[in-house]
C-alpha positions as CSV (number, residue, x, y, z in Angstrom):
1,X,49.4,26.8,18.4
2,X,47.4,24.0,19.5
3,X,47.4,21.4,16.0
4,X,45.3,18.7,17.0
5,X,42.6,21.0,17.2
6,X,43.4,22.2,13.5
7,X,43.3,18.8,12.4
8,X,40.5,17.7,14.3
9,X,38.5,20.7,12.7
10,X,40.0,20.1,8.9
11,X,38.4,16.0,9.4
12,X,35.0,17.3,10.1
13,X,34.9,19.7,7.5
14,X,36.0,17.3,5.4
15,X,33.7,14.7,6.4
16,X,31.0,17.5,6.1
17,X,32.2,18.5,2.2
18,X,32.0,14.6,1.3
19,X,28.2,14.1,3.0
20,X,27.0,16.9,1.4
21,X,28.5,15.7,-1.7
22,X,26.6,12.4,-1.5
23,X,23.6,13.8,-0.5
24,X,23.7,16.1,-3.5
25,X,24.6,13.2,-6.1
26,X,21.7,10.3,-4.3
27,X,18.8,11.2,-6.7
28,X,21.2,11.2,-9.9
29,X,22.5,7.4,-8.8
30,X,19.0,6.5,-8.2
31,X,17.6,7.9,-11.2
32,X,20.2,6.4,-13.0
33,X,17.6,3.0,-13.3
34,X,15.1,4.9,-14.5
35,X,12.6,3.3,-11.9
36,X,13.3,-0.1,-12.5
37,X,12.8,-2.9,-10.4
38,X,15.5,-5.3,-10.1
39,X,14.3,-9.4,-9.6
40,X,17.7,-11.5,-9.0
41,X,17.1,-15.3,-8.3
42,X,16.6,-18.4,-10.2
43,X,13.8,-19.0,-12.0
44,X,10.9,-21.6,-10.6
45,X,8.2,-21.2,-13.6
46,X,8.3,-19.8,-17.3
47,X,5.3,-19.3,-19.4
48,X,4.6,-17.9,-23.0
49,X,3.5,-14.4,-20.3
50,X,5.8,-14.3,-17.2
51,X,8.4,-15.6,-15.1
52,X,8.4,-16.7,-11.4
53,X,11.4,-16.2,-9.8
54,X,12.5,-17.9,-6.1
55,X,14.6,-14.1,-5.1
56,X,17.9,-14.5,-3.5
57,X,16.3,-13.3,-0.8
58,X,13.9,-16.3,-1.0
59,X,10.3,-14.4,-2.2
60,X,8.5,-15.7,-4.8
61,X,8.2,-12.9,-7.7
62,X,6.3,-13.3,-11.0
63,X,7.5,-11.2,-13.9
64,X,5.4,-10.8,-16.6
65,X,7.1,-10.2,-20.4
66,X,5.7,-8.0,-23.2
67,X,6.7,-7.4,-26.8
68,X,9.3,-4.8,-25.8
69,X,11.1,-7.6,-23.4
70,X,14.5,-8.2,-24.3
71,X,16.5,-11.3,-23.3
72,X,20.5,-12.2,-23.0
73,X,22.0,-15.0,-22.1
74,X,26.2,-13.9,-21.2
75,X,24.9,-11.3,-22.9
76,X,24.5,-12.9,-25.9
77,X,20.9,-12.7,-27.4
78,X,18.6,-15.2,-26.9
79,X,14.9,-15.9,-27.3
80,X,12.0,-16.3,-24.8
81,X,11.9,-20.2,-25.1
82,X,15.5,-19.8,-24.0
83,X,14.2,-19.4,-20.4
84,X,14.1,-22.9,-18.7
85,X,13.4,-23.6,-14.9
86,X,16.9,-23.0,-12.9
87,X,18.4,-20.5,-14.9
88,X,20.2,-17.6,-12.5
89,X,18.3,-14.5,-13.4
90,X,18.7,-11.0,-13.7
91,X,15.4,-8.8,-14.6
92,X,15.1,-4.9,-14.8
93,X,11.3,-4.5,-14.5
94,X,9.0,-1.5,-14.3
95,X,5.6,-1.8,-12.4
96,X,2.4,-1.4,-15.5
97,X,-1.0,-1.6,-13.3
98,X,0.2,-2.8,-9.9
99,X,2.1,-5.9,-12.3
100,X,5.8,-6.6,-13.1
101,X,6.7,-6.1,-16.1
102,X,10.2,-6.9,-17.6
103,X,12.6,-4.5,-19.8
104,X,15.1,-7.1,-19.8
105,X,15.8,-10.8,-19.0
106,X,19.3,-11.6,-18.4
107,X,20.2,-14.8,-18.0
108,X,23.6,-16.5,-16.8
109,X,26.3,-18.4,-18.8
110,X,25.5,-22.0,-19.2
111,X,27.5,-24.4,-16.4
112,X,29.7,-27.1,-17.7
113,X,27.8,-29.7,-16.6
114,X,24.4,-28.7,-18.2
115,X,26.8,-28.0,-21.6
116,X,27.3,-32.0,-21.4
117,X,24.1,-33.4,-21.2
């Protein structure tokens, strides 16, 4: 009885169970964000319509807001003049017309040093 081959032959079924198993559950993780877009960075412009955000990747993205736009801040809820310049951002977008469009606004906890001024 040769048992390294047995083994050998187990490991790639195995490894051939588990890839078609990922394969199979890919479109149900990607669906899982219904589409949406995701903008992480800090913002570099707010207005009453959008936000421009410098990506951690270092693009320039506006986001635009609407009346359905919901906004957190450590997830607590906050309002749309909440949104200052340098705030770390989180935004789950959808794309309306070729246009970002935001779902939600999440912004991160306040630093100690901006609570003291």
């Amino acid at each position: 009885m040769n048992t390294p081959s047995i083994t050998t032959t187990r490991l790639k079924i195995q490894i051939a169970l588990l890839a078609v198993l990922a394969l199979t559950l890919l479109p149900t993780i990607v669906s899982a964000h219904g589409g949406e877009e995701h903008v992480i960075g800090t913002v570099t412009k707010v207005s009453d319509t959008s936000v421009t955000v410098k990506t951690t990747t270092g693009k320039i993205v506006e986001v635009g807001f609407d009346a359905k736009t919901t906004y957190a801040r450590a997830k607590l809820p906050i309002q749309k003049a909440d949104v200052k310049v340098g705030d770390r951002i989180v935004i789950h977008a959808v794309e309306v017309n070729e246009k970002l469009i935001a779902h939600t606004v999440e912004l991160s906890a306040a630093t100690t040093a901006s609570k003291t001024k």
